[in-house]
C-alpha positions as CSV (number, residue, x, y, z in Angstrom):
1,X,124.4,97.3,81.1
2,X,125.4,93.8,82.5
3,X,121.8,92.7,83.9
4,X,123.8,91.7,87.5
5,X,125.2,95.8,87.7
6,X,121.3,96.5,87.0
7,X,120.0,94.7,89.8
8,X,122.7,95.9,92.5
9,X,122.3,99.3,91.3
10,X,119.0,100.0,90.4
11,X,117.1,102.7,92.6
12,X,114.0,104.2,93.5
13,X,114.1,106.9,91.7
14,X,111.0,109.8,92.9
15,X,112.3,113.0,91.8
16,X,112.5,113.5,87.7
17,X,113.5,116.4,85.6
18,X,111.2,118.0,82.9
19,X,112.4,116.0,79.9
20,X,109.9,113.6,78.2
21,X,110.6,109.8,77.8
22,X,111.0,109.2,74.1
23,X,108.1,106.4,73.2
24,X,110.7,104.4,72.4
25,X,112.1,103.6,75.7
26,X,108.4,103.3,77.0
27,X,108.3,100.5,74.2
28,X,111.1,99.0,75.5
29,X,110.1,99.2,79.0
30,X,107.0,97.4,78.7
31,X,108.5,95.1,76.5
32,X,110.4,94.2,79.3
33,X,107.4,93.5,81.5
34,X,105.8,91.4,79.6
35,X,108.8,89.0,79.1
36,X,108.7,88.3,82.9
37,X,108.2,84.8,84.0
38,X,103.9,83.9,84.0
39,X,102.5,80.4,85.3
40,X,101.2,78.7,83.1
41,X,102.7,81.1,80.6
42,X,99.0,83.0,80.9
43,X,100.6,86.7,80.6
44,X,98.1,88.4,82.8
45,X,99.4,92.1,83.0
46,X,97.5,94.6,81.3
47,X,99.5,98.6,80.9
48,X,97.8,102.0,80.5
49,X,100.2,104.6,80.1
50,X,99.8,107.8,80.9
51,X,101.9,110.7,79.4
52,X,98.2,113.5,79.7
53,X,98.9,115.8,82.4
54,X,95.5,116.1,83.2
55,X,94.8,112.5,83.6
56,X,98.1,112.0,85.5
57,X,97.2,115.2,88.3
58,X,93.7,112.9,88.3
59,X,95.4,109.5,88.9
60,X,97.9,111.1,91.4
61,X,94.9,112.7,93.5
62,X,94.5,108.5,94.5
63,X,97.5,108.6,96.8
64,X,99.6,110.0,99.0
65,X,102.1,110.3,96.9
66,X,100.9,113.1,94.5
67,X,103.9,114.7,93.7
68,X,106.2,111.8,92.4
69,X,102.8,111.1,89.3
70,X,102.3,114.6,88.8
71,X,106.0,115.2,87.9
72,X,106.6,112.1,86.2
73,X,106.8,112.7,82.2
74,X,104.6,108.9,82.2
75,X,103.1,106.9,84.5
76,X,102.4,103.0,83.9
77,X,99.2,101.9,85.4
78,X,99.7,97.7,86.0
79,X,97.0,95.9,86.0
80,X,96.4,91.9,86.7
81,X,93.7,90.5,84.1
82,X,91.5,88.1,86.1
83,X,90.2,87.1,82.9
84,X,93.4,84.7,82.5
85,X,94.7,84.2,85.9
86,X,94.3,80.7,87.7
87,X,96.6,80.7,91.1
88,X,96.4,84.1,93.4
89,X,100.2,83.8,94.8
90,X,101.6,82.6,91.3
91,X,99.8,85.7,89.5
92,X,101.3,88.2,92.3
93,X,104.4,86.6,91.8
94,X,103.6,86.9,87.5
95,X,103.1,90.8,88.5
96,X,106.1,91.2,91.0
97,X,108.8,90.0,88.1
98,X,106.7,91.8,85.3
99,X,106.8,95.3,87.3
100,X,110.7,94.4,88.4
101,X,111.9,94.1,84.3
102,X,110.3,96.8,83.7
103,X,111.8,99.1,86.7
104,X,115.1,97.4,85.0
105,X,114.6,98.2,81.7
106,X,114.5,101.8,83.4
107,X,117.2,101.9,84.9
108,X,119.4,100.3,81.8
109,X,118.1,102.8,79.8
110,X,119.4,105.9,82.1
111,X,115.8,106.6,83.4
112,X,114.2,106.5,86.9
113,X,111.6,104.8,88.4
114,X,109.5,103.7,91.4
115,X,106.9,100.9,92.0
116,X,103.9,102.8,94.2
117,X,101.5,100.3,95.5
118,X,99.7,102.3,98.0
119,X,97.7,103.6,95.4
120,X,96.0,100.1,96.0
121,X,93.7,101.7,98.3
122,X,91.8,103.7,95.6
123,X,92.3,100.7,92.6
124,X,88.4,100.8,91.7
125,X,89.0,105.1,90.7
126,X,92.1,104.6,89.0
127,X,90.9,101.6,87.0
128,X,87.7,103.5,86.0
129,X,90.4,107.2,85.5
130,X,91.7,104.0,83.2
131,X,88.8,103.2,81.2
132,X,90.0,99.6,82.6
133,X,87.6,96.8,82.7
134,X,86.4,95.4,85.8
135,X,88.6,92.6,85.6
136,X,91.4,94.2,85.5
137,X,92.9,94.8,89.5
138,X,95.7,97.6,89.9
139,X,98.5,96.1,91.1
140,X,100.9,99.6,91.5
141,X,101.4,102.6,89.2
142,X,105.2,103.0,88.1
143,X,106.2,106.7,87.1
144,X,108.9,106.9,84.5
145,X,111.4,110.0,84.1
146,X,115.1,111.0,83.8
147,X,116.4,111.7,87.4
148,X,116.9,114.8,89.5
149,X,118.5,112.8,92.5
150,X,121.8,112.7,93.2
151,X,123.2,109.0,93.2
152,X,122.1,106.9,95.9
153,X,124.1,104.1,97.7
154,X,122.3,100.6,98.2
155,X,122.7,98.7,101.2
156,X,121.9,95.0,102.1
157,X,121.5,92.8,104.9
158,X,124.2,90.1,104.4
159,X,124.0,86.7,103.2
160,X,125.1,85.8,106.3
161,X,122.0,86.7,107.9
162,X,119.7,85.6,104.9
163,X,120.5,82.3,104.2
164,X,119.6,79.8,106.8
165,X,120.8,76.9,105.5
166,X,123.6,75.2,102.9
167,X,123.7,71.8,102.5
């Protein structure tokens, strides 16, 4: 898939059908991440993924969105490493492209994802349902499937109203 058609139709994807990921794709996805763009080329993301249905139903009790984990096939935990990071809006910037390739990679492979964040609030339990070290900070969990939704159009404010200036 051209990497321009990915990004204009790539889609949260929160609804996935029983079918498992093969490992393969999982390898691929988070090969993505970890290609993304880092300052200082320091690489700070750190993965656990989750494929145990009892450890998923244990991560997805940490937010309000319980049913997109538990039906997932895997869930990516994301963590920042503050062992290695240096600059707070660089290394949120580092995670932000990291989770994007990977949601990408995804989507080029014919899967379906979503980036939940909200799980933010409870980042100390799902770090420790991790076995994460300390210094590792959850940045979002990304569940991983083939989807169950019916195609979804995309729709954008225009340029016109973005761009500010051209000169």
């Amino acid at each position: 898939m051209d990497v321009l058609e990915a990004i204009r139709t790539r889609r949260s994807i929160r609804k996935y059908t029983d079918r498992d990921v093969p490992d393969e794709f999982i390898e691929k996805i988070l090969t993505a991440g970890i290609w993304a763009p880092s300052g200082k080329n320091n690489q700070p993301w750190r993965f656990a993924v989750v494929k145990d249905k009892k450890l998923k139903s244990e991560i997805a009790k940490q937010t309000i969105h319980t049913n997109i984990l538990e039906n997932a096939p895997v869930i990516i935990a994301v963590f920042l490493d503050h062992n290695v990071t240096y600059d707070v809006v660089k290394d949120a910037n580092t995670m932000g492209a990291c989770i994007q390739n990977m949601l990408l990679a995804a989507h080029a492979l014919g899967l379906g994802a979503v980036w939940i964040a909200e799980i933010r609030n409870k980042m100390d339990e799902v770090r420790k349902l991790c076995g994460a070290p300390e210094e590792y900070e959850l940045i979002a969990v990304v569940p991983i499937g083939f989807s169950r939704e019916k195609e979804k159009k995309g729709r954008r404010t225009g340029l016109e109203k973005v761009v500010f200036l051209r000169k």
